[in-house]
C-alpha positions as CSV (number, residue, x, y, z in Angstrom):
1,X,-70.5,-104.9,-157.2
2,X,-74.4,-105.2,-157.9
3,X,-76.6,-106.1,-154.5
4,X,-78.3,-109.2,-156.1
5,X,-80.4,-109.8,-153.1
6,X,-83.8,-110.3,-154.2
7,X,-86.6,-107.7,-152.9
8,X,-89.1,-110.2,-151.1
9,X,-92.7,-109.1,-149.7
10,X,-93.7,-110.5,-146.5
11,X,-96.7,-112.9,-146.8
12,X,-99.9,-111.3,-146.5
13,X,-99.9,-113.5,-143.7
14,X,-97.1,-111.5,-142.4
15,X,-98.6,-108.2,-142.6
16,X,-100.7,-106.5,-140.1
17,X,-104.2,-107.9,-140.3
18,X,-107.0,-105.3,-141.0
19,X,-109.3,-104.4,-138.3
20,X,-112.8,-104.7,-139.2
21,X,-114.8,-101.8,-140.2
22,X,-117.5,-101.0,-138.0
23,X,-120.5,-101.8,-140.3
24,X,-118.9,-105.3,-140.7
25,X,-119.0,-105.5,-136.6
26,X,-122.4,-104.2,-136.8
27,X,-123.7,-106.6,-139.3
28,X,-121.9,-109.7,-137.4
29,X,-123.3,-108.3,-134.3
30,X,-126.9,-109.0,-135.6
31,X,-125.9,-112.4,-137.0
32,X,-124.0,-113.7,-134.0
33,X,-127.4,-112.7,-131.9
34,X,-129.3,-114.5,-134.8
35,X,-127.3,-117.7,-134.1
36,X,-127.8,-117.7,-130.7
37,X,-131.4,-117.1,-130.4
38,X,-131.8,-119.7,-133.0
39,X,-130.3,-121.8,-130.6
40,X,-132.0,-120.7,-127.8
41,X,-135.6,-121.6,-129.3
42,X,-134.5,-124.6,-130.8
43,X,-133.9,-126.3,-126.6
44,X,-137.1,-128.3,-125.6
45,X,-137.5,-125.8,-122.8
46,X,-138.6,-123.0,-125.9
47,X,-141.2,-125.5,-127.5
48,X,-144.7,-126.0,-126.3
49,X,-145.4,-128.2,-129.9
50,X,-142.0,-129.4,-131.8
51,X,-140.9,-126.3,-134.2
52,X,-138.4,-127.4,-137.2
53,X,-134.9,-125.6,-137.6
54,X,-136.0,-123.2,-140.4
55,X,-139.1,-121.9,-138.4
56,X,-137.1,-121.4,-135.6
57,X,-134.4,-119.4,-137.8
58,X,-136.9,-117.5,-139.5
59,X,-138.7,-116.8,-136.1
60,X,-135.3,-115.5,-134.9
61,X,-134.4,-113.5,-138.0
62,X,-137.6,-111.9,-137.8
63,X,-137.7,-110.8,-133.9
64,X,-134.1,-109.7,-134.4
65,X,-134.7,-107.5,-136.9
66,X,-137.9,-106.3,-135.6
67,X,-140.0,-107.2,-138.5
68,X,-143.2,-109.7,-137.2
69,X,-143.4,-112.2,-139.7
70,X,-144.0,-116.1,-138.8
71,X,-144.6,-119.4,-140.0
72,X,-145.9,-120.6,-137.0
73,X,-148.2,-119.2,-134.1
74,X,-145.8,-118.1,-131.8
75,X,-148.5,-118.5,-128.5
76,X,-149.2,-122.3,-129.6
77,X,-145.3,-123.5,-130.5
78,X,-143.6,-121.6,-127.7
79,X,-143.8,-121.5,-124.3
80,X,-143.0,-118.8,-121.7
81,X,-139.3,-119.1,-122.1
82,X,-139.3,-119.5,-125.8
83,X,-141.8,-115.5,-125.9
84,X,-139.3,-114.5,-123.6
85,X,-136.3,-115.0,-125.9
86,X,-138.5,-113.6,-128.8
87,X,-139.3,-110.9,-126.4
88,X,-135.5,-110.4,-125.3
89,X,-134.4,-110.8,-129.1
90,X,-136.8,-108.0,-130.6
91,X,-135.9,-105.2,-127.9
92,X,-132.0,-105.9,-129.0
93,X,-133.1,-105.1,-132.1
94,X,-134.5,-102.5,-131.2
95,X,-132.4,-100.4,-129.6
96,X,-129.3,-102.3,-131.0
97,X,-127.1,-105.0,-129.7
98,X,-124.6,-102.4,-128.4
99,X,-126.7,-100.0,-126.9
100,X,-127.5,-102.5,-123.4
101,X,-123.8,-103.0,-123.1
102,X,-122.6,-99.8,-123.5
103,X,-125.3,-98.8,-120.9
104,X,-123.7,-101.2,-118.6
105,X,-120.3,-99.8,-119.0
106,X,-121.3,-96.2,-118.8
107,X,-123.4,-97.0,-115.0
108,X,-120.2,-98.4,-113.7
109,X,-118.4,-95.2,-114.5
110,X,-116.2,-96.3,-117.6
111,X,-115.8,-94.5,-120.8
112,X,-116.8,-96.0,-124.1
113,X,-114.1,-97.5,-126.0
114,X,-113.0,-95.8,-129.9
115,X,-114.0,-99.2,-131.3
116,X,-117.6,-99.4,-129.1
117,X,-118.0,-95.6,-130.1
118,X,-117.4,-96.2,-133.9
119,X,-119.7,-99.0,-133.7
120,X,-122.3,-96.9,-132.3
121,X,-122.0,-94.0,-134.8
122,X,-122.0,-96.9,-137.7
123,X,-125.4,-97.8,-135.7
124,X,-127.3,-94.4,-134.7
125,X,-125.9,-91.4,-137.5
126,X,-126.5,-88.6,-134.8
127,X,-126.3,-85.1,-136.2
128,X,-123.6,-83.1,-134.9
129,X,-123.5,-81.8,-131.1
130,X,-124.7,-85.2,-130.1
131,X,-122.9,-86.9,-127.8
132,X,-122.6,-90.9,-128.1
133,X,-122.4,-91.8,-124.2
134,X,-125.2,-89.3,-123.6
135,X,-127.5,-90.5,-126.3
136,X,-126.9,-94.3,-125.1
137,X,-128.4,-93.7,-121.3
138,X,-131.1,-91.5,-123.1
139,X,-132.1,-94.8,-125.1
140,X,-132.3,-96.7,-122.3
141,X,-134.0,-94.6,-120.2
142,X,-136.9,-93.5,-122.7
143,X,-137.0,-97.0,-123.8
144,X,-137.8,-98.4,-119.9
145,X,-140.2,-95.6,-119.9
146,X,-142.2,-95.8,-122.7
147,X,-142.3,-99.9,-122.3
148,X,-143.2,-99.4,-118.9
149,X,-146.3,-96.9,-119.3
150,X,-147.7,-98.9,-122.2
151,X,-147.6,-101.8,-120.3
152,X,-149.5,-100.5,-117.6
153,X,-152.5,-99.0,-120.1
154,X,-152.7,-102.3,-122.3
155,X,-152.8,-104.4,-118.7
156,X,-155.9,-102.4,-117.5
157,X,-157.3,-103.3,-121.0
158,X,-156.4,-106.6,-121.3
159,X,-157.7,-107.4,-118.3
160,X,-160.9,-106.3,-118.3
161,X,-161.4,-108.4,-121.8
162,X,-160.5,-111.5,-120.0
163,X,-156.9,-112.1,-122.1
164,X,-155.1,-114.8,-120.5
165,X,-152.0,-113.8,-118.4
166,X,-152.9,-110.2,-119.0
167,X,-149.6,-108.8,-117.2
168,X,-147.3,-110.9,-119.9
169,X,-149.6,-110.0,-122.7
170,X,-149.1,-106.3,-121.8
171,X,-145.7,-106.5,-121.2
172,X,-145.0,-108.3,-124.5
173,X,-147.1,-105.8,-127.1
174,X,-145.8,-102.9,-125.2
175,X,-141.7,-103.8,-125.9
176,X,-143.0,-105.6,-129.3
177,X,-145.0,-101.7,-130.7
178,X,-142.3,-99.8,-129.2
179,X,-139.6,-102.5,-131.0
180,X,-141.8,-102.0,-134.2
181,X,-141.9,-105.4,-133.8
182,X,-145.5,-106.5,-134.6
183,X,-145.1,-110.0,-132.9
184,X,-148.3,-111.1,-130.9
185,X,-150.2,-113.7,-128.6
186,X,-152.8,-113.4,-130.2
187,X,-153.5,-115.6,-133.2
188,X,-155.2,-113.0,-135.2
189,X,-152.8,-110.3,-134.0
190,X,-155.1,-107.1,-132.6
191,X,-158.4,-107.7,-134.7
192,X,-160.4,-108.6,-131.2
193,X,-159.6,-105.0,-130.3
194,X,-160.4,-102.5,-133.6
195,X,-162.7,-101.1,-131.6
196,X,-161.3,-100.5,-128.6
197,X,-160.0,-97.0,-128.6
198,X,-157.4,-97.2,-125.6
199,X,-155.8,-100.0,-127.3
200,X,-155.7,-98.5,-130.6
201,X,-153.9,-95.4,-129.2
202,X,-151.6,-96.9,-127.3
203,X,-149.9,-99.3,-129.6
204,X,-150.0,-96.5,-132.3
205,X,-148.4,-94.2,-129.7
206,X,-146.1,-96.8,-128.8
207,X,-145.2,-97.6,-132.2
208,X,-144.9,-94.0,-133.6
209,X,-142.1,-93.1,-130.6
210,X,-140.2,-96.4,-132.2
211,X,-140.7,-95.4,-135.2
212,X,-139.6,-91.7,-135.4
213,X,-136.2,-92.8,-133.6
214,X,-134.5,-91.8,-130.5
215,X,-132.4,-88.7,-131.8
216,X,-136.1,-87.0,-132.6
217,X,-136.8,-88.3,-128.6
218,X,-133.7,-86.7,-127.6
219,X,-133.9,-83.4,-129.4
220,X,-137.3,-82.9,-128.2
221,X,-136.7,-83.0,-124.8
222,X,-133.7,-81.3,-125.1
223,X,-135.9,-78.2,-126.6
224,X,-138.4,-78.6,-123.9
225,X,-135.3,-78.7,-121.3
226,X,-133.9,-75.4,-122.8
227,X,-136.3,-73.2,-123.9
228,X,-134.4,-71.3,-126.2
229,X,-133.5,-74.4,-128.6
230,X,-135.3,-75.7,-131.1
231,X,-135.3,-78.8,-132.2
232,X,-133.0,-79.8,-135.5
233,X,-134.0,-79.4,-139.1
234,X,-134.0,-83.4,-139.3
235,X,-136.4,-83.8,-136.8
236,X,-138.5,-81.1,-138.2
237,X,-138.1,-83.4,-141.7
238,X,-138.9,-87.1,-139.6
239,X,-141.9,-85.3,-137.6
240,X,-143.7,-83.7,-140.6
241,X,-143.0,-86.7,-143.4
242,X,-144.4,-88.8,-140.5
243,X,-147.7,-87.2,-140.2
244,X,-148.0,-86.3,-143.6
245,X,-148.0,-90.1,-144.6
246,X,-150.9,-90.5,-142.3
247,X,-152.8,-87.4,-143.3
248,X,-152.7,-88.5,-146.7
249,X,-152.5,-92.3,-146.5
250,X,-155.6,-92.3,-144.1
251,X,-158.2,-91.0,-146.0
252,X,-157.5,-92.6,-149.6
253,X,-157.5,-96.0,-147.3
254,X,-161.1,-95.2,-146.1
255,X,-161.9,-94.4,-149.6
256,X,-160.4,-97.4,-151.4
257,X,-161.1,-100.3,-148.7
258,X,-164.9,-101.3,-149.4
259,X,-164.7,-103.4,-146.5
260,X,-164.3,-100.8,-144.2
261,X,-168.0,-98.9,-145.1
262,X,-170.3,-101.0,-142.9
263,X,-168.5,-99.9,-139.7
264,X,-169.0,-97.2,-137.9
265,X,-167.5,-94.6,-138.5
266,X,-165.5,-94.3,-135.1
267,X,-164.1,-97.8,-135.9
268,X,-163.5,-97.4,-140.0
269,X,-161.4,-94.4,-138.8
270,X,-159.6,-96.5,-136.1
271,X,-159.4,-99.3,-138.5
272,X,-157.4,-97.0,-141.4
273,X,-155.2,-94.9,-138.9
274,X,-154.2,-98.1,-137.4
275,X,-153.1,-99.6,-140.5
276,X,-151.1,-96.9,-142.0
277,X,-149.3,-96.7,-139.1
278,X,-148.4,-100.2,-138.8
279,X,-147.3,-100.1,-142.2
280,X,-145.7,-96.6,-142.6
281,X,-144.2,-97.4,-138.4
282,X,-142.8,-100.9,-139.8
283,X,-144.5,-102.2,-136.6
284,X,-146.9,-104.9,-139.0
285,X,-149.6,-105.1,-136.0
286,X,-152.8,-105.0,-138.0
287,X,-156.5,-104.7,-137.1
288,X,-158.2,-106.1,-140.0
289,X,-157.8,-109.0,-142.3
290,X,-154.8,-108.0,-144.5
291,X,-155.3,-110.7,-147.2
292,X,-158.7,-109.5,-147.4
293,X,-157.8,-106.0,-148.3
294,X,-158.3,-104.6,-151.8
295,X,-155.4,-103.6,-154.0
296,X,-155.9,-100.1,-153.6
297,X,-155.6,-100.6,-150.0
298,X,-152.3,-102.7,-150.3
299,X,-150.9,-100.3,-152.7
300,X,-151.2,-97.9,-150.1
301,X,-149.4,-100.1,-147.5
302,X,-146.6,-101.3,-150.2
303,X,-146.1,-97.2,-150.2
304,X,-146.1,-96.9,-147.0
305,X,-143.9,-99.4,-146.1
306,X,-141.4,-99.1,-148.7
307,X,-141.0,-95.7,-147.4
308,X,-140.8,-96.6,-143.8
309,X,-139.4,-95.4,-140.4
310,X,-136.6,-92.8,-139.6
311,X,-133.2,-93.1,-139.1
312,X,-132.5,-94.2,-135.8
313,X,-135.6,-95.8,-135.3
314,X,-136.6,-99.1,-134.6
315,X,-138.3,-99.3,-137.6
316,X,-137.3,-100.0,-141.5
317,X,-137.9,-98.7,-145.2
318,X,-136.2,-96.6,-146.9
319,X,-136.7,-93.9,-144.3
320,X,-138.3,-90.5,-144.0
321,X,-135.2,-89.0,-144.6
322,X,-134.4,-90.4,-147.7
323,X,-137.7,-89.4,-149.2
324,X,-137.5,-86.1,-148.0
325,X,-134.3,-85.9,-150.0
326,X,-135.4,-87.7,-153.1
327,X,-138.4,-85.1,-153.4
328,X,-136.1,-82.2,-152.9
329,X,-134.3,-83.1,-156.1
330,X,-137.2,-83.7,-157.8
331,X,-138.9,-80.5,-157.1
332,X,-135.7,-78.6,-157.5
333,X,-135.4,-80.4,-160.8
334,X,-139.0,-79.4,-162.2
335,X,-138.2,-75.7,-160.8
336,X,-134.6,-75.5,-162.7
337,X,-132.5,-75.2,-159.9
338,X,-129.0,-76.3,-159.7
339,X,-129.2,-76.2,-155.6
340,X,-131.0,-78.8,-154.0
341,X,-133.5,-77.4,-151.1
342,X,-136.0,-78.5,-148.7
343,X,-138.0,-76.2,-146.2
344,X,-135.8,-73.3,-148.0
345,X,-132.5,-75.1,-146.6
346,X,-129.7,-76.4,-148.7
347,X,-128.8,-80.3,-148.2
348,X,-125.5,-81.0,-148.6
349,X,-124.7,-83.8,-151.4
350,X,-123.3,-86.1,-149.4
351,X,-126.9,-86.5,-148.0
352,X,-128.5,-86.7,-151.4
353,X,-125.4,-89.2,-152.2
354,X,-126.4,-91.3,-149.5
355,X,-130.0,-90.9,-149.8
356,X,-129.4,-92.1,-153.6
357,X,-127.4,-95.2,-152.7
358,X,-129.7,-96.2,-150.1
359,X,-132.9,-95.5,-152.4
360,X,-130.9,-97.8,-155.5
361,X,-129.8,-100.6,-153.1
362,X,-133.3,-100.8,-151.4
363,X,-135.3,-101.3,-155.0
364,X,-132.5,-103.4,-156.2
365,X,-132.6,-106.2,-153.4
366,X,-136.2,-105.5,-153.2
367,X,-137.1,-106.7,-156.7
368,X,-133.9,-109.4,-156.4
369,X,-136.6,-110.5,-153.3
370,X,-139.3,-110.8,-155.6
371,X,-137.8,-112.4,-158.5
372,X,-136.6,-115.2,-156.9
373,X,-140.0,-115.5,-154.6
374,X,-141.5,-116.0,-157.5
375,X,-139.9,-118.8,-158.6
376,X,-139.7,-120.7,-155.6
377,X,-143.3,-119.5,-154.8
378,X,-146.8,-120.9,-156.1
379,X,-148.3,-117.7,-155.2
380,X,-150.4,-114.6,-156.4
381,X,-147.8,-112.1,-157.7
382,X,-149.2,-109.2,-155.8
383,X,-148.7,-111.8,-152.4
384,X,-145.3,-112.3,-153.5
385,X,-144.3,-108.6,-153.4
386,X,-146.7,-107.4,-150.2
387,X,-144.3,-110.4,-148.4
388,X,-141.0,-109.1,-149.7
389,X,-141.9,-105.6,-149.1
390,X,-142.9,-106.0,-145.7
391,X,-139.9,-108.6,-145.0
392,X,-137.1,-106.0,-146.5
393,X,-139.3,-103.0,-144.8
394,X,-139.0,-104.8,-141.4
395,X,-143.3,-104.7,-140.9
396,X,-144.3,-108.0,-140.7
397,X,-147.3,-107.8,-142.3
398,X,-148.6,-110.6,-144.2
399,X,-151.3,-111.9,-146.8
400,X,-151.4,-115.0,-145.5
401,X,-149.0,-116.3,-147.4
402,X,-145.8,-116.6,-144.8
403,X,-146.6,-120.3,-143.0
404,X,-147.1,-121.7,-146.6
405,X,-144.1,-120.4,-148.0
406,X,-141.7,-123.7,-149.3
407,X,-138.4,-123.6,-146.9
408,X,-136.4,-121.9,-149.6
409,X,-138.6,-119.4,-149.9
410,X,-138.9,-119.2,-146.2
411,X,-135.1,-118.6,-146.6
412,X,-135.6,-116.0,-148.9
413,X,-137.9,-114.3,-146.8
414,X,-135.0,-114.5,-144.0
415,X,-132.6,-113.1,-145.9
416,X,-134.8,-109.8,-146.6
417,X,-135.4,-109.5,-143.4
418,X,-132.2,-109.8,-142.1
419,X,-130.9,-107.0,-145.3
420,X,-134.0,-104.7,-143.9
421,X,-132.4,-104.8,-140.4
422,X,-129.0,-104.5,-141.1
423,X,-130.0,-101.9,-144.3
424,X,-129.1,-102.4,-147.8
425,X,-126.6,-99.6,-147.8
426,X,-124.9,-100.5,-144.2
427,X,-124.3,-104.1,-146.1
428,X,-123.1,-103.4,-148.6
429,X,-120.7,-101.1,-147.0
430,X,-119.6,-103.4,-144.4
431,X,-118.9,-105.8,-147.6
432,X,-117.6,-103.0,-150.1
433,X,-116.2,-100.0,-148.2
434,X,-112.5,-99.7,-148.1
435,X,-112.6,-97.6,-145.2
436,X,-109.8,-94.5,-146.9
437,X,-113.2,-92.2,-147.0
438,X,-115.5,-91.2,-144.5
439,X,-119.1,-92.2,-144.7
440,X,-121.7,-90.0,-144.5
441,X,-125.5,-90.8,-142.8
442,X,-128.5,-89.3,-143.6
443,X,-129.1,-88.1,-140.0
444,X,-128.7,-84.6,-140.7
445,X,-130.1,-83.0,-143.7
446,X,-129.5,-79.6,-144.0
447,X,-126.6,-77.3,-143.5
C-alpha cells in the first residue's frame, strides 16, 4: 500500500536560527555604541546650552566613527561630562569597540572566545603569523603610550599659551589626533597654533601613528625586537604610499594655495604639511581657514582624503592599500602584463578582488552622498562634495557648511559617516555575505 503521509517542512521558525556573521556583529557593535552615546549626551548633565536630538546623533555618529564633523561647538554646548563621552566615544572608535573588552578578558587570564576572535579578524585583517590575543594587548598598550606622551608635549604647550584647563585640553587633542578624530575645544580648531612648531609636530605625529594602523606599529617593533626580521611587504606598501602622498601633496599645496605666500616660509611649510596630513591621516584637524582655500588646494584634499588611511588604522578612505593595488593593475596593464605586481611582488587576486569591491562601493555611496546632498542642500556644489568626502573619508573637515546643513541633510551626513566607519565593503558584507566563502582583507598584499 502507498505511504500517503505528506512530506512537511518544519517552519522556518522551527529550524535552527542563523548565527550572525561577524561583520553584521561588528556593524551593530558601532550602532549599539551610537545609541547609547546619543543617549548619553542627550542627559542635562552633557549640555552646557540645550543641544536638539539630531545634533546630538550627529555629534555621536561623528566621534564614533572618528570623523570630526559638528553642527555645534562642542566646548560651548557640552560640558565636562558631555567632552568626556565624546572623548570616551572617539577612542572606541578608534581602536574598536571590542578591542577594550577583549583586553580585559585577556589581563584576567581568559582566552578569547571563537565568536570575540572572529569578530576581531572581521575588525583588524592581520596578515598571517599574527596572533589576535597578542595584537589586542599591543593596541592597548601603544595606544596608552602614545596618548600619554602627547599629552604631556601639548600640556607644556598649552600651558604656556594660557589655554584654559590646559591638562583636559591636552589630554583631549592627544586621544582625539591619535583617534584621527579631529574633534576640538577650540572654536577654530588649531589655527591659534600654525605657527607653533611643537604643536604642529606633535598632532601630526600623533595622527600619522593612528593613521598608518597598529599592525604597521606592531611589525615595527617586532623588527626592532628581532633583528633579523624585517618588517612585512604591507607595511613596506602603508609606510611608503604614506609619505609619498605628502611628498607630493605638499608642495603642489604650497604652489596652488595663494593664501599661503605672505607667510613665512617656516609657517607656509607648516601650514601645507599640516593639512595634507589631516586630510590624507583622516584626522580633519586643520590650521588654516578651509572654506577659504582655493579649488586647487581642496582638490588636493578631496584626493587625499578619498584615498585615506591604512587598514587597521583609525583612520578612513579607501586606504593605502587599496591604491597601491589599483595602481599595480594599472601599470601592469600599460606594460602588457597578465601578472599583477607591485615592488616586483605578485598580489594575489583575492586582494585586487577586494581592493576592487572596496574602490566600486566607496565611489558608489560616495556620489549616492552627493546626489542626494544636493538636493536637500542650498549649497555650492563643490561644498556639497568636500562635506560628503570628508564625512564618508572619516576627516572631518569642513567648508563651513556642516552647522547649516537642513536636518535631513544633517542625516545624510550621519549616514556617510557612519558607512566610512563601518566601510562600504564591511556593510555591505555584513548585509550581503552568505557566509559559504571565506572573505579575504586587504591586509596583506603580496605573496
Amino acid at each position: 500500500m502507498a505511504d500517503n503521509r505528506l512530506n512537511i517542512k518544519p517552519f522556518a521558525s522551527d529550524a535552527e536560527p542563523r548565527k550572525p556573521k561577524p561583520f553584521q556583529l561588528l556593524a551593530l557593535g558601532f550602532l549599539s555604541y551610537a545609541v547609547i552615546g546619543t543617549g548619553l549626551l542627550s542627559l542635562p548633565l552633557a549640555q552646557a546650552s540645550p543641544v536638539r536630538f539630531v545634533d546630538n546623533v550627529f555629534s555621536t555618529t561623528s566621534a564614533i566613527s572618528t570623523t570630526g564633523l559638528t553642527t555645534i561647538s562642542v566646548v560651548d554646548s557640552y560640558t565636562f561630562f558631555g567632552q568626556l563621552v565624546l572623548l570616551l566615544l572617539f577612542q572606541l572608535g578608534g581602536i574598536g569597540y571590542m578591542t577594550v573588552s577583549s583586553f580585559v578578558i585577556l589581563a584576567q587570564g581568559n582566552a578569547l572566545s571563537e565568536s570575540r576572535i572572529k569578530i576581531l579578524s572581521a575588525q583588524f585583517p592581520l596578515p598571517k603569523g599574527f596572533q589576535v590575543s597578542h595584537f589586542v594587548v599591543h593596541v592597548v598598550v601603544f595606544t596608552a603610550l602614545i596618548e600619554t606622551a602627547g599629552a604631556a608635549l601639548l600640556y607644556g604647550e598649552f600651558a604656556a599659551a594660557g589655554v584654559k584647563n590646559a591638562l583636559w585640553s591636552a589630554v583631549f587633542h592627544s586621544v582625539s589626533a591619535f583617534s584621527t578624530a579631529g574633534f576640538s575645544l577650540f572654536n577654530n580648531n588649531l589655527e591659534g597654533f600654525r605657527g607653533n612648531g611643537v604643536v604642529n609636530l606633535t598632532i601630526c605625529l600623533l595622527c600619522y601613528l593612528g593613521a598608518i594602523g597598529f599592525i604597521v606599529m606592531q611589525d615595527v617593533f617586532l623588527a626592532l625586537r628581532h633583528q633579523n626580521r624585517r618588517i612585512t611587504f604591507t607595511s613596506e606598501v602603508i609606510l611608503t604610499a604614506t609619505a609619498l602622498v605628502l611628498l607630493v601633496g605638499v608642495p603642489l599645496f604650497i604652489a596652488s594655495e595663494p593664501s599661503l605666500q605672505s607667510m613665512p616660509w617656516k609657517e607656509r611649510i607648516y601650514a601645507a604639511t599640516f593639512q595634507l596630513m589631516g586630510a590624507s591621516s583622516t584626522s580633519g584637524f586643520n590650521t588654516v581657514p578651509i572654506g577659504q582655500l582655493s579649488s586647487g588646494a581642496l582638490t588636493l584634499i578631496i584626493v587625499a582624503m578619498v584615498i585615506g588611511a591604512s587598514p587597521s588604522g583609525t583612520g578612513g578612505g579607501i586606504k593605502t592599500t587599496s591604491l597601491s593595488a589599483l595602481l599595480a593593475i594599472l601599470t601592469s596593464c600599460l606594460r602588457g602584463r597578465s601578472e599583477i605586481t607591485f615592488f616586483r611582488r605578485r598580489i594575489p587576486a583575492n586582494r585586487l578582488n577586494t581592493a576592487v569591491a572596496s574602490t566600486t562601493l566607496y565611489v558608489m555611496v560616495l556620489v549616492a552622498g552627493v546626489f542626494l546632498l544636493s538636493l536637500t542642500e542650498r549649497q555650492d556644489y563643490l561644498k556639497l562634495i568636500f562635506e560628503a568626502a570628508s564625512a564618508l573619508g572619516t576627516v572631518g573637515l569642513s567648508m563651513g557648511i556642516t552647522a547649516e546643513l537642513s536636518d535631513l541633510g544633517k542625516w545624510l551626513v550621519t549616514a556617510l559617516m557612519f558607512f566610512g566607519r563601518i566601510g562600504p565593503l564591511t556593510l555591505g558584507l555584513a548585509l550581503f555575505h552568505s557566509g559559504t566563502a571565506p572573505v579575504h582583507h586587504d591586509a596583506d598584499l603580496a605573496t
